[in-house]
C-alpha positions in Angstrom: 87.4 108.2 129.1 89.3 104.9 129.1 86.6 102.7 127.0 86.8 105.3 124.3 90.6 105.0 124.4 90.6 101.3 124.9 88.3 100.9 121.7 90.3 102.9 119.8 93.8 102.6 121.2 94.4 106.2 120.8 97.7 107.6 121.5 99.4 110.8 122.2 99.9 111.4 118.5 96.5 110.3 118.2 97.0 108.7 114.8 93.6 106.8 114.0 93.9 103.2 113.7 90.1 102.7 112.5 90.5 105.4 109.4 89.1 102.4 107.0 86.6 101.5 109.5 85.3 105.2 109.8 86.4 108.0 108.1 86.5 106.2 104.7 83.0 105.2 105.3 81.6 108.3 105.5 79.2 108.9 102.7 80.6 111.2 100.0 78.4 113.9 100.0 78.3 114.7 95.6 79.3 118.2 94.5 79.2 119.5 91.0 83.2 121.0 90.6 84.6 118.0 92.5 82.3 115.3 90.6 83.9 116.8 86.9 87.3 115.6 88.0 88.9 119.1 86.5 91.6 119.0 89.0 94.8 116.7 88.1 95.8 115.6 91.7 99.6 115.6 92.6 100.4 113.8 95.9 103.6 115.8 97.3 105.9 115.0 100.3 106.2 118.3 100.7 104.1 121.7 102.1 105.5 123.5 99.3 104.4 122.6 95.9 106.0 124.6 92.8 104.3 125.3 89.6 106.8 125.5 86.3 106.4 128.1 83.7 107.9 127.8 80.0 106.9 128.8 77.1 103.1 130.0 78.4 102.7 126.6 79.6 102.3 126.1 83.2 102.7 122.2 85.4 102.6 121.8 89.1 105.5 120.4 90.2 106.0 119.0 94.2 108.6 119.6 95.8 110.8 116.5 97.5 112.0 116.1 100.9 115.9 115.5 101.0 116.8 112.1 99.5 113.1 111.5 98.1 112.9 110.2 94.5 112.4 113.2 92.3 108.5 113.0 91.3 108.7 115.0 87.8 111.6 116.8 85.6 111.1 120.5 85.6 112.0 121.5 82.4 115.1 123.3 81.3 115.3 126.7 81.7 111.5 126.9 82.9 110.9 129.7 85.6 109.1 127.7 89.2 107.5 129.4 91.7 106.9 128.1 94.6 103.5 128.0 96.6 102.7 126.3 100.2 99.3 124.7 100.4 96.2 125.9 103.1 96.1 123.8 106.2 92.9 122.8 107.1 91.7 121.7 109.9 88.5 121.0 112.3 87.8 119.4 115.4 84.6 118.1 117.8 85.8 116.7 121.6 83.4 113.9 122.7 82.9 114.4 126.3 82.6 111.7 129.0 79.3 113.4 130.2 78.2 113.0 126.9 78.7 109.4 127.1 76.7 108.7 130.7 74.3 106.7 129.2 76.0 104.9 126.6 78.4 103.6 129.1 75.5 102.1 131.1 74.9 99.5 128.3 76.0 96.7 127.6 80.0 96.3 126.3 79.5 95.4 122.9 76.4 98.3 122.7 79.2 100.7 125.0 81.8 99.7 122.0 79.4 100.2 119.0 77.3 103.3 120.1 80.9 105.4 120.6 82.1 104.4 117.8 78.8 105.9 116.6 79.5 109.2 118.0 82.8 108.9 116.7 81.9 108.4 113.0 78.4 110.8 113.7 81.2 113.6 114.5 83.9 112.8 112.0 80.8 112.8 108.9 79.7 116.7 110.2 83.5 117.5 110.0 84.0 115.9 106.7 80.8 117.5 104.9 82.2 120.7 106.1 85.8 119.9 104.6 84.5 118.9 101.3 82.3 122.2 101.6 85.3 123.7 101.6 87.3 122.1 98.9 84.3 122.8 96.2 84.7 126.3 97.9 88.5 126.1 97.0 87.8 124.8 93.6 85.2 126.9 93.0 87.8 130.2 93.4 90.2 128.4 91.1 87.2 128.3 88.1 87.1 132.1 88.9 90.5 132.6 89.1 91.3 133.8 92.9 90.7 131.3 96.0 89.2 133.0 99.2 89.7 132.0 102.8 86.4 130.9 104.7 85.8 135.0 105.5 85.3 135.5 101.8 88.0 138.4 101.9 91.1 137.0 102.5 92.8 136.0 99.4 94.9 133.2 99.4 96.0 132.6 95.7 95.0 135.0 93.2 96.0 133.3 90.0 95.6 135.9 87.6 97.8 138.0 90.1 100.5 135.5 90.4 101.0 135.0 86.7 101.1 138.6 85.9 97.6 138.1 83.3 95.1 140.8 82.9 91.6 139.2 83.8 89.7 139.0 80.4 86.8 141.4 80.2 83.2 141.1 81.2 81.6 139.7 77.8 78.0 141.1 77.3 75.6 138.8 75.9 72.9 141.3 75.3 70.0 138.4 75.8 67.6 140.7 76.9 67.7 141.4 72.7 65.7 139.1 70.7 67.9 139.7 67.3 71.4 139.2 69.6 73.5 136.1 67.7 74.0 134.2 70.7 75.4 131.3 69.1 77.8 133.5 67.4 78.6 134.8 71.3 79.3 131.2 72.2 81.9 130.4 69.1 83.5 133.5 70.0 83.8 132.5 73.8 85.0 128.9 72.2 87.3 130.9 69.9 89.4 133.0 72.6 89.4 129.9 74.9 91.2 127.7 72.6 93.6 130.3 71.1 94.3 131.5 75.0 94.9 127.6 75.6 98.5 127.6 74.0 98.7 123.9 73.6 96.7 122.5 77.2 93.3 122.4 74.7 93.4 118.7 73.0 90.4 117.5 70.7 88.3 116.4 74.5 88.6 119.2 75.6 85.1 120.8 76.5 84.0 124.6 77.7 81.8 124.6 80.6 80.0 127.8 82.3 78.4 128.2 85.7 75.1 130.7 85.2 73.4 132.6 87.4 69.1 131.9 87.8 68.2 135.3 85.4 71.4 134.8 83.1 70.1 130.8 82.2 66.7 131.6 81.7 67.2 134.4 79.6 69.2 132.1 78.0 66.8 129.2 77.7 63.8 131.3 75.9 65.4 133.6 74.2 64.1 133.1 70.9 67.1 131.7 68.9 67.9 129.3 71.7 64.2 128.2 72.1 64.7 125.0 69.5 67.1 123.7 71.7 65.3 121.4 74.4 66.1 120.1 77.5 66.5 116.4 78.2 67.1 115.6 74.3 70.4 114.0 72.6 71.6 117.9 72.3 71.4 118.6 76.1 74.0 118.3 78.6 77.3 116.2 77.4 78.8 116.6 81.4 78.0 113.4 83.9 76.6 113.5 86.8 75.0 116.7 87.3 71.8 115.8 88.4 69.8 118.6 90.0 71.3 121.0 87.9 69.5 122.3 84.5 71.7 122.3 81.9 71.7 123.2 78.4 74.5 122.8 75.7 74.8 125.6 72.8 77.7 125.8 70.2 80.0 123.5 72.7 79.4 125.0 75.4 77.5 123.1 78.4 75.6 126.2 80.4 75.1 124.6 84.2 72.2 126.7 86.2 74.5 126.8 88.9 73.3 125.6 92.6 75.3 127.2 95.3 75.0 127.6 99.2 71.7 128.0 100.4 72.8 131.1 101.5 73.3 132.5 98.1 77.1 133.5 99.2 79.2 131.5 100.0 79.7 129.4 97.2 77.2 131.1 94.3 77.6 133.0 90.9 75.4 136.1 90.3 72.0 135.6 89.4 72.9 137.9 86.1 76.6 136.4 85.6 77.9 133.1 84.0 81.4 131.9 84.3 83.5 130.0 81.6 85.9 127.5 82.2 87.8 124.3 80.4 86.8 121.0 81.1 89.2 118.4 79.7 92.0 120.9 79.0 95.7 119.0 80.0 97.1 120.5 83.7 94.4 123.9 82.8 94.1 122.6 87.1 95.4 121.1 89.3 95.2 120.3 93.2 98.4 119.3 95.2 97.8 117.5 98.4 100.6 118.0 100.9 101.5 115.8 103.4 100.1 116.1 107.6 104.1 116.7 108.1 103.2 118.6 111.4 102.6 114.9 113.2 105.3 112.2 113.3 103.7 109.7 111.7 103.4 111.5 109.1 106.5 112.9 108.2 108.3 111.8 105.1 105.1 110.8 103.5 103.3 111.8 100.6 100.4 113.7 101.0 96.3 112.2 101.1 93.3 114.4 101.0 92.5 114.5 104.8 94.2 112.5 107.6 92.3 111.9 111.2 93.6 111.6 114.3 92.1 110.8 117.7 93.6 112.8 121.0 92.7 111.8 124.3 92.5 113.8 127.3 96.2 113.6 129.4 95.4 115.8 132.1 94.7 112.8 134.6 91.1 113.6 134.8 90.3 111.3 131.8 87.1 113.7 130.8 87.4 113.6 127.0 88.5 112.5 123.5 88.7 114.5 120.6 87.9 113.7 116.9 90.1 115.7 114.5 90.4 115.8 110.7 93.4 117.9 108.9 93.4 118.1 104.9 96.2 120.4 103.3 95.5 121.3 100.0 96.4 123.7 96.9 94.0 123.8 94.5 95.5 125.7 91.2 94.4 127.4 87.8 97.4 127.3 86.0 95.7 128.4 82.7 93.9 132.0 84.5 93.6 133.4 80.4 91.3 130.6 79.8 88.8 131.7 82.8 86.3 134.0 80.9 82.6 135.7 82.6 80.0 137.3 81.2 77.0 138.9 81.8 72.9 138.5 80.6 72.7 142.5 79.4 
């Protein structure tokens, strides 16, 4: 597949020359964790990122290569752990078959409809990688981030910080005289005094419910006053599609999932509380594609793409690749609370 190389001027590294020209202008497909901005992003020159812990405060901290400027002071006498962050990584090989009658046009056509195909197959891959980061995000509002199986732990924060998960909180709304405004102070209440200094006077408590758990919610009968779409609604942007109601300080998202209800979904009877706004409560490291040459010595992006072409002497393929390596961390776990409608 010459043209394709020639167009692109792919090499054995396969480092993509037309990144601006096509991967960046794939549309960003919206998703409700990644649109709040909760994560702090730290760009590390390093696979292994360490997190600093003194005084019950927690910062993520990435390492440096040898020689690198040091990127933040670790304070003295603070306890670091270091963690490595998930590779990532997905692939589609555009075949020169595929390609028959493309290559029977016109050159300026042959050029634009491959690169087409190119940026066709490098937008499925990237919807599926930010799938995946909400996924990753979406473990680190609960506390523990699962591999794609939905098994495989790969950081369970409460685990790694040796903290008890807080208790299931009943909200007993299937109980007309239940206080559940005092229930949301209280869930305010252990938030803040489990913040130890992150919690500053922006700092906001969101929860992720479940279909029963918001609509119990919504009509029970001290809540009923409080309507949708008024000045006392939802204080979060950009959640559109999502009904959302805010009680006591508290913004309660009617969560939207996978269409398959598991892979990225909260109980239809559970609601999950987390910070929005509280300093380094998370943060995502982004380490560096230090596996490729180009790469190495450089600070970490969000997802790098690379084009490989095929060296066998047949000349029968290229291949579209997109790598992201990230660590997406909860360095507050205590703060994390759940709850259920009864």
């Amino acid at each position: 597949m010459a043209l394709v190389t020639d167009v692109f001027n792919a090499n054995g590294w396969g480092v993509i020359e037309f990144h601006e020209d096509v991967v960046e202008k794939v549309a960003f497909k919206p998703q409700l964790l990644g649109s709040l901005n909760l994560f702090e992003p730290i760009y590390s020159r390093s696979r292994t990122i360490a997190i600093a812990s003194k005084e019950g405060t927690l910062s993520l901290i990435p390492t440096s290569e040898m020689g690198a400027p040091p990127e933040e002071l670790i304070p003295q006498g603070a306890k670091v752990r270091k963690f490595d962050a998930v590779r990532l990584a997905k692939g589609s090989t555009i075949y020169a078959i595929e390609l028959a009658g493309v290559l029977a046009l016109p050159f300026d056509e042959q050029t634009r409809d491959i690169a087409q195909e190119v940026s066709d197959r490098t937008a499925q891959i990237t919807d599926d990688l930010e799938l995946t980061w909400e996924y990753h995000r979406f473990g680190a509002i609960l506390g523990k981030v699962f591999d794609a199986d939905g098994t495989t732990v790969l950081y369970d924060w409460f685990s790694e910080w040796g903290i008890a998960e807080p208790a299931e909180i009943n909200f007993n709304l299937n109980v007309d005289t239940t206080d559940v405004r005092k229930k949301c102070r209280d869930v305010k209440r252990t938030m803040q005094k489990a913040a130890k200094g992150v919690w500053t006077p922006s700092t906001r408590v969101g929860a992720l419910v479940g279909d029963e758990f918001f609509d119990m919610l919504v009509n029970h009968p001290q809540i009923k006053e409080t309507k949708l779409g008024t000045e006392r609604a939802p204080l979060l942007e950009k959640i559109e599609g999502f009904s959302s109601i805010e009680i006591e300080g508290i913004t309660f998202i009617n969560y939207q999932g996978t269409d398959d209800g598991t892979t990225i979904a909260i109980g239809s009877q559970k609601a999950r509380f987390f910070p929005i706004g509280a300093r380094g409560a998370f943060k995502v490291g982004w380490a560096p594609a230090s596996e490729f040459k180009p790469y190495l010595n450089k600070r970490g992006e969000e997802k790098v793409g690379l084009i490989l072409e095929d060296k066998s002497g047949r000349d029968q393929w290229d291949r579209v690749e997109l790598y992201s390596y990230p660590l997406f961390a909860c360095t507050r776990p205590e703060m994390l609370l759940r709850a259920k409608q009864q």
